[in-house]
C-alpha positions as CSV (number, residue, x, y, z in Angstrom):
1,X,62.9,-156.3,30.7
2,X,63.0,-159.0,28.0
3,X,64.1,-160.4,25.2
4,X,61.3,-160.3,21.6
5,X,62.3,-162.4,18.5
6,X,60.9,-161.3,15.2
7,X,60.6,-163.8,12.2
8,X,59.7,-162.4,9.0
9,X,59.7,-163.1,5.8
10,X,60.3,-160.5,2.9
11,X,57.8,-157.5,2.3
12,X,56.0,-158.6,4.6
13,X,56.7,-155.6,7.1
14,X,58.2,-157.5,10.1
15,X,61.4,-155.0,10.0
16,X,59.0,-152.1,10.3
17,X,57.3,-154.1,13.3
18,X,61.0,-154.6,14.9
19,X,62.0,-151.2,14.8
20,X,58.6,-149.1,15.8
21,X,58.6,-151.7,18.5
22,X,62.3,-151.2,19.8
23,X,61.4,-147.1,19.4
24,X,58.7,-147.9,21.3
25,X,60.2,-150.2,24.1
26,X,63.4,-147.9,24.3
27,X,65.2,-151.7,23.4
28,X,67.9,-151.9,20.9
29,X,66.8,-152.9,17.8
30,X,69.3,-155.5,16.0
31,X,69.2,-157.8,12.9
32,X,71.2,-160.1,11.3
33,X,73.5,-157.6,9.6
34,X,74.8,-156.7,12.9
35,X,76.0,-160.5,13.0
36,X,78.2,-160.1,9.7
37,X,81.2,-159.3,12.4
38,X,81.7,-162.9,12.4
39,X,82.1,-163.0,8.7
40,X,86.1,-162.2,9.9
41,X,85.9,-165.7,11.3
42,X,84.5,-167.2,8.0
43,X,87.7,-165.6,5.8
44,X,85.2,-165.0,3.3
45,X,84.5,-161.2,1.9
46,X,81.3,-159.8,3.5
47,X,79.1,-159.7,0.1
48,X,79.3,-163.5,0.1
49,X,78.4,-164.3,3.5
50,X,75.4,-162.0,2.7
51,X,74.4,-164.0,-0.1
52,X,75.3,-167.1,1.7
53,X,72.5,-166.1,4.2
54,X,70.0,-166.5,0.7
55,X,71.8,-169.6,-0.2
56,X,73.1,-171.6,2.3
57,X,73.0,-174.9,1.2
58,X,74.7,-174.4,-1.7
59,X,77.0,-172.2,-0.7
60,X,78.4,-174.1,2.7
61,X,78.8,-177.3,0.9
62,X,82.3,-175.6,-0.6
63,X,84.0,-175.6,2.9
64,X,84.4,-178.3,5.0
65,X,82.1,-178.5,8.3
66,X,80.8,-175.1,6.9
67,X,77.7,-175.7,8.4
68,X,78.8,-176.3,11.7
69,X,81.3,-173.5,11.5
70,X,78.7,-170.6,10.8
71,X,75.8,-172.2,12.8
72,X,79.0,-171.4,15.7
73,X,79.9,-167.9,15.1
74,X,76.2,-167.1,14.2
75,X,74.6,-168.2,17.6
76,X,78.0,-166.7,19.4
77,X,77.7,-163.2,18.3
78,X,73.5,-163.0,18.2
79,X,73.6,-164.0,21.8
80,X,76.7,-161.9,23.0
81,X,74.5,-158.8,22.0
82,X,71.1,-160.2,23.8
83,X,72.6,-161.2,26.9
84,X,72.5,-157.5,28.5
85,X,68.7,-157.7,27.9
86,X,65.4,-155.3,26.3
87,X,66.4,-156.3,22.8
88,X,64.1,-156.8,19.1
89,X,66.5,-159.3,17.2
90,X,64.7,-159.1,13.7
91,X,67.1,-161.3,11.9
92,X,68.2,-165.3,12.0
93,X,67.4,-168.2,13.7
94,X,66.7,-166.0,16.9
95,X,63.9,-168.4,17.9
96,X,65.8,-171.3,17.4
97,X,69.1,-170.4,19.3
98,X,66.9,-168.9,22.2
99,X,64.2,-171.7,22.2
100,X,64.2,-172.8,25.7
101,X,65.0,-169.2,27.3
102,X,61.7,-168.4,29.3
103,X,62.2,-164.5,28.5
104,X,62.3,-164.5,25.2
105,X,58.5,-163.8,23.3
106,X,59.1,-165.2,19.8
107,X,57.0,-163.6,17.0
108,X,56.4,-164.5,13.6
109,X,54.8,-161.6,11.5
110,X,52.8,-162.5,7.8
111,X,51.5,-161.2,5.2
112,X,49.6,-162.4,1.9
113,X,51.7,-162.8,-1.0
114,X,49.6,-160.6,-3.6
115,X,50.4,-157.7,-0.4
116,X,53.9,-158.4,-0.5
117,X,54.1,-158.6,-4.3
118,X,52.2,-155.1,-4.3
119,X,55.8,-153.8,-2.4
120,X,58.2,-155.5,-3.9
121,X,57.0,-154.3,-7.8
122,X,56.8,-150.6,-5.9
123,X,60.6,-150.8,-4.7
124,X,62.1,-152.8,-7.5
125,X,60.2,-150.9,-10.4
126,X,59.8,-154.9,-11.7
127,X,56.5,-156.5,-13.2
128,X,53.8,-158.6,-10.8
129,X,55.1,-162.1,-12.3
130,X,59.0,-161.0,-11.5
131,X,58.3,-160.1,-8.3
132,X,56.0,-163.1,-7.3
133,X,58.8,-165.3,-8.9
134,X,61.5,-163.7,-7.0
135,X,59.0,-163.5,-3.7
136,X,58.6,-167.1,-4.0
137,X,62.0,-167.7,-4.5
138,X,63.5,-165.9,-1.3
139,X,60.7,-167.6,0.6
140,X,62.3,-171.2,-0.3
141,X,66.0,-170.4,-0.1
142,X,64.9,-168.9,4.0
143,X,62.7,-172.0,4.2
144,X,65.7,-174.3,2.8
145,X,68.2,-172.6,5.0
146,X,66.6,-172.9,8.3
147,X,65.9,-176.7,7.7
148,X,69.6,-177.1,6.4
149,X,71.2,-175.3,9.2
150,X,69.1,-175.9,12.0
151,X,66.3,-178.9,11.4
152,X,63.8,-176.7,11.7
153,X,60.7,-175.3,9.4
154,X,60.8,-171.3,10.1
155,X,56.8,-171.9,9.3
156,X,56.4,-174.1,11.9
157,X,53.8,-171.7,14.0
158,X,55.0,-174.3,17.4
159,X,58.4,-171.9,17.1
160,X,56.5,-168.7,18.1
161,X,54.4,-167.4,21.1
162,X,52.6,-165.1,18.6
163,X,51.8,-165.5,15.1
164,X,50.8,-161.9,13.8
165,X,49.1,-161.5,10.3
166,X,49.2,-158.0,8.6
167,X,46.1,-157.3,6.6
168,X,43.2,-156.3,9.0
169,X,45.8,-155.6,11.6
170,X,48.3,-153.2,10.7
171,X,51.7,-152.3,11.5
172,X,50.9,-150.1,14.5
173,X,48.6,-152.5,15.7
174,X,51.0,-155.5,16.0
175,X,53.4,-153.1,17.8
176,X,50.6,-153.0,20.0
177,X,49.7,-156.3,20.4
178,X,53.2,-157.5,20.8
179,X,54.1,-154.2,23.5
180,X,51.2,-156.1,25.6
181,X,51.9,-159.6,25.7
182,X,55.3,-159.0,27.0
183,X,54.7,-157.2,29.6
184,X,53.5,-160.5,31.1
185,X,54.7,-161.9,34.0
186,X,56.0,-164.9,31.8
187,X,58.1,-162.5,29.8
188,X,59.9,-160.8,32.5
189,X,63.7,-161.4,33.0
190,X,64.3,-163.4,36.2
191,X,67.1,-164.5,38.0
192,X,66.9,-168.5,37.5
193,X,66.2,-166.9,33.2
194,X,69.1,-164.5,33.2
195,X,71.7,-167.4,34.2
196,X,70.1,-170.0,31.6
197,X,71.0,-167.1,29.1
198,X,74.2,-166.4,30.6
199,X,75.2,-170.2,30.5
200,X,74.2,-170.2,27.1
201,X,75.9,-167.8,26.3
202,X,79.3,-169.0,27.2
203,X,78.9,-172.4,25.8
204,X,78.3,-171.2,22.0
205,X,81.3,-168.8,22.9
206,X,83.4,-171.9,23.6
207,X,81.8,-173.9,20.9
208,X,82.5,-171.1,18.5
209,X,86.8,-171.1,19.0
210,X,86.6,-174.6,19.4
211,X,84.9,-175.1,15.8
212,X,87.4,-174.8,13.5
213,X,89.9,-176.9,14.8
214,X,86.8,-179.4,16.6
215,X,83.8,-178.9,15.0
216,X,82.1,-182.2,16.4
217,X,82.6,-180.6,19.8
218,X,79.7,-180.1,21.7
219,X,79.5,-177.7,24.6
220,X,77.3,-176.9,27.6
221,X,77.2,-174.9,30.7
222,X,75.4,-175.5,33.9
223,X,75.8,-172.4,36.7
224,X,78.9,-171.4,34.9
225,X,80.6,-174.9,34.6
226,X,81.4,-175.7,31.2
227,X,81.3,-179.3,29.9
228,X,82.8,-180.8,26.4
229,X,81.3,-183.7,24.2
230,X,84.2,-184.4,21.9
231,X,85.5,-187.5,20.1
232,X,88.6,-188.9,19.1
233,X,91.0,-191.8,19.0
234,X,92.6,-193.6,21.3
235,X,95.8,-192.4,20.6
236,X,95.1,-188.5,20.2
237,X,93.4,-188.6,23.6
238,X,95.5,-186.6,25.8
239,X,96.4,-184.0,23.1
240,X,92.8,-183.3,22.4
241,X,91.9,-183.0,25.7
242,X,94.6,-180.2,26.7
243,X,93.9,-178.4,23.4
244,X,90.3,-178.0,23.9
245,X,91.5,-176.8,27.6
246,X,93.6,-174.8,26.5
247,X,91.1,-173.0,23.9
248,X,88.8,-173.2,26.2
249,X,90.6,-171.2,28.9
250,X,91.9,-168.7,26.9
251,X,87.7,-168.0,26.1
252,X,86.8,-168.0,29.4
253,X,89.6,-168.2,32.0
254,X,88.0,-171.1,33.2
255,X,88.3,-175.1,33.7
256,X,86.4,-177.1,31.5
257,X,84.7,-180.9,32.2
258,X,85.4,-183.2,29.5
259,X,83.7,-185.7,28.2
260,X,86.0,-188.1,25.8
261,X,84.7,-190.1,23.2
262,X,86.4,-192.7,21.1
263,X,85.3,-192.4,17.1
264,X,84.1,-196.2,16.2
């Protein structure tokens, strides 16, 4: 039982890797359509926030804390659906939300650019320099997004467990290679894993009703106690601090620890 990450870039047959994998495993296989469901939360129509995934910074800079707000409803919903376990998440920021979750096995898949220029002219009927242009430019805006969103390079190979290359080693061979590293010991779901997920889990749910009205808040859970980094003034202290219990409890039904900071 685990959890397997798969970043990808365009054409470059990661999605194909995902879901002969899942097949494979018998794991649901999920991407980051299935995440759209939080586009309710962004009061934006669905097409946007699909081309807001391609252009990020330009497009969150028109609402205020946008970036906080979607990086919130983004990691809520992903881990919501890996929680329950034996699941290929193809889509974003999986191996940055679930970073420091010991059974997760992160994967990046790659592929030359003249291979996945090849593709893209086949499916878009378009001319080598088009599609090499428009290659190019999708690999910047995900490249741009990640570091905007989340500080970090999706290139970075330190992300990933396993960088695959498809050239010499094809499709059905990564699904091979990737079907065998985890069923490692270090990828198996354990108890002590399960509840570092589970307490994850909570906080971003927290963090994600907390964001629009508090999107400085920072949340955390430790063994299901739940623990609030907020600031504020003097003055608004006590009505902060019984709104974000409030919110809080109506998430989770639980008490939350906070920690009050006065803005300088």
């Amino acid at each position: 039982m685990a959890i397997i990450t798969i970043s990808r870039g365009s054409y470059s047959r990661g999605k194909e890797v995902a879901e002969k994998l899942a097949a494979r495993l018998g794991y649901e296989c999920i991407s980051r359509d299935v995440l759209l469901e939080a586009s309710e939360q962004f009061n934006i129509p669905e097409i946007k926030l699909v081309r807001a995934i391609h252009d990020a910074p330009s497009i969150l800079e028109r609402f205020t804390y946008g970036k906080e707000r979607y990086v919130a409803y983004i990691k809520a919903a992903l881990l919501k659906h890996v929680q329950k376990d034996n699941v290929v998440y193809h889509g974003l920021a999986g191996h940055f939300f679930l970073q420091e979750i010991p059974h997760v096995l992160k994967v990046r898949i790659i592929a030359d650019l003249e291979d996945r220029v090849v593709e893209e002219m086949k499916r878009e009927n378009i001319s080598a320099a088009e599609a090499r242009y428009i290659l190019k430019k999708d690999d910047d805006e995900r490249r741009r997004w990640s570091i905007q969103l989340f500080g970090v390079d999706t290139w970075d190979p330190v992300l990933y467990d396993m960088v695959i290359h498809i050239k010499t080693l094809t499709v059905d061979g990564a699904v091979d290679l990737i079907q065998c590293a985890v069923r490692l010991p270090a990828f198996q779901t354990q108890p002590s894993s399960q509840k570092s997920l589970d307490d994850l889990t909570l906080a971003a749910r927290i963090e994600a009703a907390l964001v629009e009205e508090f999107p400085s808040a920072k949340v955390s859970a430790h063994e299901g106690e739940v623990f609030v980094d907020i600031k504020g003034t003097v003055a608004e202290e006590d009505e902060v601090i019984a709104r974000v219990r409030r919110i809080a409890s109506n998430v989770a039904g639980i008490e939350v620890k906070i920690k009050y900071l006065i803005r300088p």
